[in-house]
N, C-alpha and C positions, 0 to 999 in steps of 0.2 A: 164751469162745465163739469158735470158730475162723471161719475166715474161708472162704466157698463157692467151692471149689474145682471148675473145671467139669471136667467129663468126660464121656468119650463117651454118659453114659448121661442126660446132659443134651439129646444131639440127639432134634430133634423132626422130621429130616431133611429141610429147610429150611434152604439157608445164608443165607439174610435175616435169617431168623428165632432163627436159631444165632446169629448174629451181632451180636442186638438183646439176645437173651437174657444176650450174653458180657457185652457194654458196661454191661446194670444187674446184675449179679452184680460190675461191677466196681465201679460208682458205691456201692453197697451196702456191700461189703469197703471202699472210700477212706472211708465213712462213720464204719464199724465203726472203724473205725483212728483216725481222727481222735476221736473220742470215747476211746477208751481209753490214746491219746497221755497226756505227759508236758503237753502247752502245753494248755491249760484253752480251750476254745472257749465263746465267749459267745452270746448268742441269736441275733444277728444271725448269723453264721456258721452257725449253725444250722440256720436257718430258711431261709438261703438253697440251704443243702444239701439241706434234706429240698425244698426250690421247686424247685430244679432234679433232683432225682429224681423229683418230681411229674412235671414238665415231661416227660420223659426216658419215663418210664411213660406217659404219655398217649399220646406221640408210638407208642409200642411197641403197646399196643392199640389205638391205630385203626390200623397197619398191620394188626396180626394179627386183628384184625376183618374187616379189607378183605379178606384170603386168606382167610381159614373163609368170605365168604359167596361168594367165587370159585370154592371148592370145592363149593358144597352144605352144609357140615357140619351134621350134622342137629343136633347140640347147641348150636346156636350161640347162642339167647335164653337156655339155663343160663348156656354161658360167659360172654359179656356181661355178666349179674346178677353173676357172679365177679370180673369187673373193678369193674363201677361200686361193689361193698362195700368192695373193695380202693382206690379212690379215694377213698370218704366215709370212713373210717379216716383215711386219708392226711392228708385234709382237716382231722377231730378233731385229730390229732395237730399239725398245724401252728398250730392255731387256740389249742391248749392252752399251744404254746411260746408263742406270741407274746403271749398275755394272761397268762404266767405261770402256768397255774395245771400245766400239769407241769415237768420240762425234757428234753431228750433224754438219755435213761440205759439200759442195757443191755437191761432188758426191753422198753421199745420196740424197741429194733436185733433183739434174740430174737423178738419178733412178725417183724418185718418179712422177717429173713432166712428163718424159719420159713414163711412165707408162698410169700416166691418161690419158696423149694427141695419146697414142695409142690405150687404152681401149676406148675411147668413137669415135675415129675416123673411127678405125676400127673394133675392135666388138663389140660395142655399135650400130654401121650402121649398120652390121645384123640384126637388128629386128625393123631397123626406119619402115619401111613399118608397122608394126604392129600397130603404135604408132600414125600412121596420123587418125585424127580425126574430 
C-alpha cells in the first residue's frame, strides 16, 4: 500500500488548513512505514502512535470546526458526525491494541489511510469554496 502523496488536488484552499491536512497525511505515512519496516514494533509503540495521531486529529477538527462555523457552512452537524465516527473508530482501534484483542496490521493502516484520502478529497471539497482567500 503506497504511501499519500499530497497534491494540489488535496487543497481545500486554506493554508491552515492545507497545512494540518499535510502534517497528518504525514504522521499517517511515518505510521505506514514503521509498520511495514524491518524492526518489529511492539504495542507500546504502537499505541503511542496511533495516541498521538489521536491527539494530532483532534487538535485538526476542532480547528476545522472552528472555520466551518466562522464560515456558515451549511453542512457543518453532517461534518462533525464525520469526525466524531472517525474518533470512536480511532478509539476501537486503540482500545483493541492495548487489550490485545487485534494488533496494528495493514488493514487497519488501509482503513485509516482510505479514510483520510476520502475525508479531505471528498468532504473536506465541500467547503473548499469557503476557504479561498
Amino acid at each position: 500500500m503506497p504511501a499519500i502523496i499530497w497534491d494540489d488536488s488535496f487543497s481545500v484552499h486554506n493554508d491552515e488548513i492545507d497545512g494540518q491536512h499535510k502534517k497528518w497525511i504525514t504522521i499517517i505515512n511515518d505510521l505506514h512505514a514503521a509498520l511495514i519496516g524491518d524492526t518489529v514494533i511492539g504495542k507500546d509503540v504502537t499505541v503511542q502512535s496511533l495516541k498521538a495521531m489521536d491527539d494530532y486529529t483532534r487538535f485538526h477538527f476542532s480547528h476545522e470546526e472552528a472555520f466551518l462555523r466562522s464560515v456558515n457552512y451549511p453542512d457543518y452537524d453532517a461534518h462533525v458526525e464525520l469526525h466524531e465516527a472517525f474518533l470512536k473508530m480511532m478509539k476501537r482501534y486503540m482500545d483493541d491494541i492495548e487489550h490485545d484483542r487485534v494488533v496494528l496490521n495493514t488493514e487497519i493502516m488501509k482503513v485509516l489511510k482510505n479514510w483520510l484520502q476520502h475525508h479531505i478529497l471528498e468532504e473536506d471539497m465541500k467547503y473548499a469554496s469557503y476557504g479561498e482567500h
